[in-house]
Backbone as CSV, one residue per row, in Angstrom:
resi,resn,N_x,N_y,N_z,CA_x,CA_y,CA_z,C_x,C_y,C_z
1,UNK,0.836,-1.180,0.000,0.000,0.000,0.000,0.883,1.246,0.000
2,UNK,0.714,2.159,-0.573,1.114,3.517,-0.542,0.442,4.539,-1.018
3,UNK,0.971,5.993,-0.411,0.017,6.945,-0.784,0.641,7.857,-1.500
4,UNK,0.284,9.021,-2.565,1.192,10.328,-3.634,0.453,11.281,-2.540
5,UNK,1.500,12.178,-2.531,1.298,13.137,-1.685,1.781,14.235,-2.925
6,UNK,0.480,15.489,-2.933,1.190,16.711,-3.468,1.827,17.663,-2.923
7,UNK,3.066,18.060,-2.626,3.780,19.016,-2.192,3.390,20.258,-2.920
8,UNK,3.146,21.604,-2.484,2.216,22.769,-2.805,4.066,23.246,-3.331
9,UNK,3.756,24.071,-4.263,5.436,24.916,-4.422,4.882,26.394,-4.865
10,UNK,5.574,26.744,-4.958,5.305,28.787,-4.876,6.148,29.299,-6.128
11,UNK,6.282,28.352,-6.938,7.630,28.967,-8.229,6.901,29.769,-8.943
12,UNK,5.533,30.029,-9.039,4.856,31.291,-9.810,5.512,32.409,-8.995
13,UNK,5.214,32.263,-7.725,5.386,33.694,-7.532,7.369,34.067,-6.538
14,UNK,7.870,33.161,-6.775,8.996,33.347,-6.008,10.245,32.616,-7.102
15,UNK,11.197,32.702,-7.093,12.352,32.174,-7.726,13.166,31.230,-6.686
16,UNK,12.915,31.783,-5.478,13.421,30.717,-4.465,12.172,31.372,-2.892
17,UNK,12.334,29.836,-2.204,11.775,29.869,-0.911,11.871,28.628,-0.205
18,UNK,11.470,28.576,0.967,11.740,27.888,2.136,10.039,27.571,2.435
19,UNK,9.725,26.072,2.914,8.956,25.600,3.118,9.275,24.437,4.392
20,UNK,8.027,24.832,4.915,8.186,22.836,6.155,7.468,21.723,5.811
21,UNK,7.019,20.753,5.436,6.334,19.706,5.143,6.816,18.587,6.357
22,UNK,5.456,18.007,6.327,5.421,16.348,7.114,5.602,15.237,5.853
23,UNK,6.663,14.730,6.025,6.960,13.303,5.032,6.890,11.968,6.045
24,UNK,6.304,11.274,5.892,6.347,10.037,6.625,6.044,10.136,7.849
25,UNK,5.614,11.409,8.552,5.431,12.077,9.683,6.627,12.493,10.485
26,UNK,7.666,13.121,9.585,8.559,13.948,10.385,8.460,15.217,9.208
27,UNK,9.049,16.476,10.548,9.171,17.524,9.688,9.990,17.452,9.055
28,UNK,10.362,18.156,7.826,11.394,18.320,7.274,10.827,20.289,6.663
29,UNK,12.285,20.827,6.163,12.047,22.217,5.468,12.618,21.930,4.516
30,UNK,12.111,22.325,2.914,12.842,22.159,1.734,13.014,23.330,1.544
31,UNK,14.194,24.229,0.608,14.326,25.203,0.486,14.846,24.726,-1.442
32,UNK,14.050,25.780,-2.325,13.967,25.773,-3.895,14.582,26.830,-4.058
33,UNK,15.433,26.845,-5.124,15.768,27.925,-5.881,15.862,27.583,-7.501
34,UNK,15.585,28.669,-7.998,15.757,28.669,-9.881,17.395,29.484,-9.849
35,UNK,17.782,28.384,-10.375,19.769,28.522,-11.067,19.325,29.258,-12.331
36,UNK,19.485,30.873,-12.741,19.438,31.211,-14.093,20.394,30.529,-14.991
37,UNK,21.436,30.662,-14.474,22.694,30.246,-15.440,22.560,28.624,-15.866
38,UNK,22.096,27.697,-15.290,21.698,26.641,-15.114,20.592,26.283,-16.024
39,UNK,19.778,27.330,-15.900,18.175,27.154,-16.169,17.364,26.088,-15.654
40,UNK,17.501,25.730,-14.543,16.818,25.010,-14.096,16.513,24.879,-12.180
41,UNK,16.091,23.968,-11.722,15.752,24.005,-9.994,16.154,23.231,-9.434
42,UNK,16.485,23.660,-8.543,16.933,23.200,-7.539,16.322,22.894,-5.834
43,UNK,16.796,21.993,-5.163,16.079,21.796,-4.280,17.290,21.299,-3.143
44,UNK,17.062,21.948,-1.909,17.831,21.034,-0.287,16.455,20.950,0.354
45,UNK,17.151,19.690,1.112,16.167,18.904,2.445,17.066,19.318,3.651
46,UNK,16.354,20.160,4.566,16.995,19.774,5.876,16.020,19.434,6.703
47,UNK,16.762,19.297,7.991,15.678,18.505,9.403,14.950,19.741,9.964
48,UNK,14.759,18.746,10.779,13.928,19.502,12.068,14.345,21.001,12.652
49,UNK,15.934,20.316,12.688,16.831,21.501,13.339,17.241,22.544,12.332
50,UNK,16.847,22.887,11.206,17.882,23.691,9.778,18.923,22.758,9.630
51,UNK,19.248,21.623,9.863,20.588,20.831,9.259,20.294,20.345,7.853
52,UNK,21.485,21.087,7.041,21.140,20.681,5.993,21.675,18.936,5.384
53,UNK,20.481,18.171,5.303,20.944,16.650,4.538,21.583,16.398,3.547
54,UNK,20.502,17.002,2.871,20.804,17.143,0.952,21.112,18.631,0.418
55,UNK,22.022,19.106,-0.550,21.950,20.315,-0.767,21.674,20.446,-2.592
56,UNK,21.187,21.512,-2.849,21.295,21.579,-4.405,20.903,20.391,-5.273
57,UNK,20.222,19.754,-5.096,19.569,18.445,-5.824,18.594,18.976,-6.846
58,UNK,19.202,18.793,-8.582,18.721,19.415,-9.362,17.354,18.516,-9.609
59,UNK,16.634,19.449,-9.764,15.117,18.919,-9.963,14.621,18.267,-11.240
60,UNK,14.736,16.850,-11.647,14.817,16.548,-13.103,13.365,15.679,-12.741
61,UNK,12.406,15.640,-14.006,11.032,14.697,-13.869,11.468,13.489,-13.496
62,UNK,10.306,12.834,-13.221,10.381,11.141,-13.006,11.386,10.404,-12.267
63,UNK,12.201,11.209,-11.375,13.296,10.074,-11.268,13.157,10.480,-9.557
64,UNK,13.700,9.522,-8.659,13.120,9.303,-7.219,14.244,10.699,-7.167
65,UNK,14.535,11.568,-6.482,15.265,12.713,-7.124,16.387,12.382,-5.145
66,UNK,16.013,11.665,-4.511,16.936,11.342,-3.058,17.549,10.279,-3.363
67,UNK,17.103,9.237,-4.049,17.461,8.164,-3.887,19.442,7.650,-3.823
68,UNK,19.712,7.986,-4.764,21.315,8.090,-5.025,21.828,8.574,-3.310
69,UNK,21.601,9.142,-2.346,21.597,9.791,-0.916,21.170,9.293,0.004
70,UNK,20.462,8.409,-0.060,19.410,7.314,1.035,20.448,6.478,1.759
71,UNK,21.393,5.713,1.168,22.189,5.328,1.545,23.184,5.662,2.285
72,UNK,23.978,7.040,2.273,24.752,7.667,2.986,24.048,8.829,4.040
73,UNK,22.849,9.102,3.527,22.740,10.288,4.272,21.304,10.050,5.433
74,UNK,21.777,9.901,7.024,20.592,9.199,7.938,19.721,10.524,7.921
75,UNK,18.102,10.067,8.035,17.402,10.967,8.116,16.629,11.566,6.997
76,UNK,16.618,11.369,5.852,16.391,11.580,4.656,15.064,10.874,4.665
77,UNK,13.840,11.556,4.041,12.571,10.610,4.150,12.261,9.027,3.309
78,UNK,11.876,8.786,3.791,11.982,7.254,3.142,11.223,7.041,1.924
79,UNK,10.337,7.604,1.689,9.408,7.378,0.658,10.423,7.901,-1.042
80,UNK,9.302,8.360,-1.476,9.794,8.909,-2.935,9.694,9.851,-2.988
81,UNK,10.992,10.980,-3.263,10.328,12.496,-4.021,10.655,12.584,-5.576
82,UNK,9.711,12.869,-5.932,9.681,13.114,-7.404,8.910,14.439,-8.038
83,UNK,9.412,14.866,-9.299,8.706,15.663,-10.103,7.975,15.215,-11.048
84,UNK,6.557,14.962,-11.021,5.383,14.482,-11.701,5.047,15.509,-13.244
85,UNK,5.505,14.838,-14.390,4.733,15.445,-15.334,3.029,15.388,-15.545
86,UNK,2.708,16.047,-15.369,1.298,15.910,-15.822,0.707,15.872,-17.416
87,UNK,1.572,16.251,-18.079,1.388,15.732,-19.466,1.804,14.647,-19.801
88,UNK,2.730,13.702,-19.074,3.483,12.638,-19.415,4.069,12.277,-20.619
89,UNK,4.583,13.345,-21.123,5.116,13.169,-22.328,6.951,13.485,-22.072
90,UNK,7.664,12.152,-22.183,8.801,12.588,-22.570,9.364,12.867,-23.218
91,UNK,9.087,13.474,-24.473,9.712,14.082,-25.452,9.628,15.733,-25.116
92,UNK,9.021,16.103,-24.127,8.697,17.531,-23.915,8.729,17.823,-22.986
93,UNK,9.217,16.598,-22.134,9.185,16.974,-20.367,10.698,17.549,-20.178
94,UNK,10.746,19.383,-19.901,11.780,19.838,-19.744,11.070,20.922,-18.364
95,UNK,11.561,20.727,-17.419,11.216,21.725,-16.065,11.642,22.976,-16.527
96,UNK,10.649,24.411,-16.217,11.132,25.460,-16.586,10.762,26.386,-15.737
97,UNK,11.156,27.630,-15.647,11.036,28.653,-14.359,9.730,28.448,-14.532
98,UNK,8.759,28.787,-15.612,7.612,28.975,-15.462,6.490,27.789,-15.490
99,UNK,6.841,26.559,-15.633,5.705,25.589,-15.491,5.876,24.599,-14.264
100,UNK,6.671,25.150,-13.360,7.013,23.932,-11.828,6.072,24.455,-11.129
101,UNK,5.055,23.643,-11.015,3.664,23.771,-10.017,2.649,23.737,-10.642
102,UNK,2.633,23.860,-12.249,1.484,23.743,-13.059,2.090,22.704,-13.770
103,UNK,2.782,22.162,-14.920,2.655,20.971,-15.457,3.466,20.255,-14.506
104,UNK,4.289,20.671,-13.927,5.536,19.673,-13.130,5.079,19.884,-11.650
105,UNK,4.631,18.881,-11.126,4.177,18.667,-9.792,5.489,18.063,-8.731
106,UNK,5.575,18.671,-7.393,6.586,17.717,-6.934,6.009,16.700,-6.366
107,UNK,5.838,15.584,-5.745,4.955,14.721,-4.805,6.061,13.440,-4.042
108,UNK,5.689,13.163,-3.036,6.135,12.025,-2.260,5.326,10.857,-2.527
109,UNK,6.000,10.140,-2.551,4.939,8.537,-2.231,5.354,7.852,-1.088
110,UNK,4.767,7.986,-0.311,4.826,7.208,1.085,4.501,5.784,1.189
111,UNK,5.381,4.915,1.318,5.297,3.349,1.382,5.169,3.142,2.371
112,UNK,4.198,1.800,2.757,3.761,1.355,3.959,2.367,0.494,3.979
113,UNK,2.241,0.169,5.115,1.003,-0.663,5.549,-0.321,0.247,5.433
């Protein structure tokens, strides 16, 4: 059994910000920013305390975007974070300042009983 969770994001109206979310039922704060030079987003996980886990984890569709980190880094939520196309088209799925929160969703999937 598991559940998709939508994570709310603010990239219409901000280029970067700081958020708290419950994953698996711990807090965590993600903090986003848009890399111009880059052209693309970015994302850190820290804890409870502001410790940062993960830093700069570029935001690419479909792919568990922690996973490669699960292993080394304790504390990291267990489930899945991912960026959800909603068009599901990979020939066109490119994240851009202006469509992260409208076609590109972030979401968790929480595994469990």
């Amino acid at each position: 059994m598991y559940r998709i969770l939508t994570i709310q994001t603010f990239a219409d109206r901000h280029p970067r910000w700081k958020q708290s979310v419950d994953l698996s039922g711990v807090r965590y704060r993600l903090y986003f920013s848009w890399n111009t030079r880059m052209r693309s987003w970015h994302m850190s996980v820290l804890d409870g305390n502001n410790g940062t886990l993960v830093g700069g984890v570029r935001l690419v569709p479909e792919i568990d975007l922690l996973e490669k980190y699960k292993a080394s880094v304790a504390g990291l939520p267990p489930g899945i974070v991912r960026i959800l196309d909603r068009q599901s088209d990979p020939a066109t799925a490119e994240l851009t300042r202006d469509n992260f929160g409208t076609r590109f969703l972030l979401s968790y999937t929480e595994m469990g009983g």
